[in-house]
C-alpha positions in Angstrom: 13.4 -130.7 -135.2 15.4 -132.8 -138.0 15.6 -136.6 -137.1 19.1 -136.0 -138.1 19.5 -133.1 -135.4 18.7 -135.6 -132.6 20.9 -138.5 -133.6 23.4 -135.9 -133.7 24.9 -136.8 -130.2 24.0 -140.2 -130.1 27.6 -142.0 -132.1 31.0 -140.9 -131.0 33.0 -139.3 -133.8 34.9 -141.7 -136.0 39.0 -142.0 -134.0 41.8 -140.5 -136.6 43.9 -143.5 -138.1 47.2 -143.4 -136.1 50.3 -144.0 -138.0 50.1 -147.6 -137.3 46.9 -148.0 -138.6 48.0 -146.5 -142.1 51.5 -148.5 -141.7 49.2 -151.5 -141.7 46.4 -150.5 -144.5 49.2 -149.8 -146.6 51.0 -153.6 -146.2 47.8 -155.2 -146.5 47.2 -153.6 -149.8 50.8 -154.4 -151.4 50.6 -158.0 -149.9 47.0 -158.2 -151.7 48.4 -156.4 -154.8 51.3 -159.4 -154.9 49.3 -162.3 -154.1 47.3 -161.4 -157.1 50.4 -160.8 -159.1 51.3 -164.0 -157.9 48.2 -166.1 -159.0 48.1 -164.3 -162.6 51.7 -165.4 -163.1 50.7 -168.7 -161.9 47.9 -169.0 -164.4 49.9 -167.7 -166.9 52.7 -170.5 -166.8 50.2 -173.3 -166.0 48.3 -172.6 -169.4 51.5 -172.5 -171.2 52.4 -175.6 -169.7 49.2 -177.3 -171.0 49.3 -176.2 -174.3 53.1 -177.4 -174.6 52.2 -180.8 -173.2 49.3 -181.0 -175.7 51.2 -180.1 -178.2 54.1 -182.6 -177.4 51.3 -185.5 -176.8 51.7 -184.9 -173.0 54.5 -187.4 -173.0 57.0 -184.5 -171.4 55.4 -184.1 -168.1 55.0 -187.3 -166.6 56.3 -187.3 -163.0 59.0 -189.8 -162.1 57.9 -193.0 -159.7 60.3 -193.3 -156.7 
């Protein structure tokens, strides 16, 4: 006898995904999918702003005391 034969019986069957289990896989993968959208976008700008302060002598971006 296999040592697979006997294990066999052993686990339950995995459950079928229900509709709200694909509902939610689905919205965690376009929420991840944004998010890193997101941070790209946000790396993206705060390079160009670097590079535009350095090249203006970072004079332009100084924040305002209140």
């Amino acid at each position: 006898m296999a040592p697979k034969d006997r294990l066999k019986g052993l686990f339950r069957e995995p459950t079928p995904l229900t509709a709200m289990d694909r509902t939610t896989s689905e919205a965690k993968q376009i929420i991840s999918e944004q998010t890193q959208r997101r941070q790209e976008l946000t790396a993206s700008l705060r390079a160009a702003r670097l590079a535009r302060e350095a090249a203006d002598g970072g004079t332009a971006g100084k924040k305002r005391k209140k």
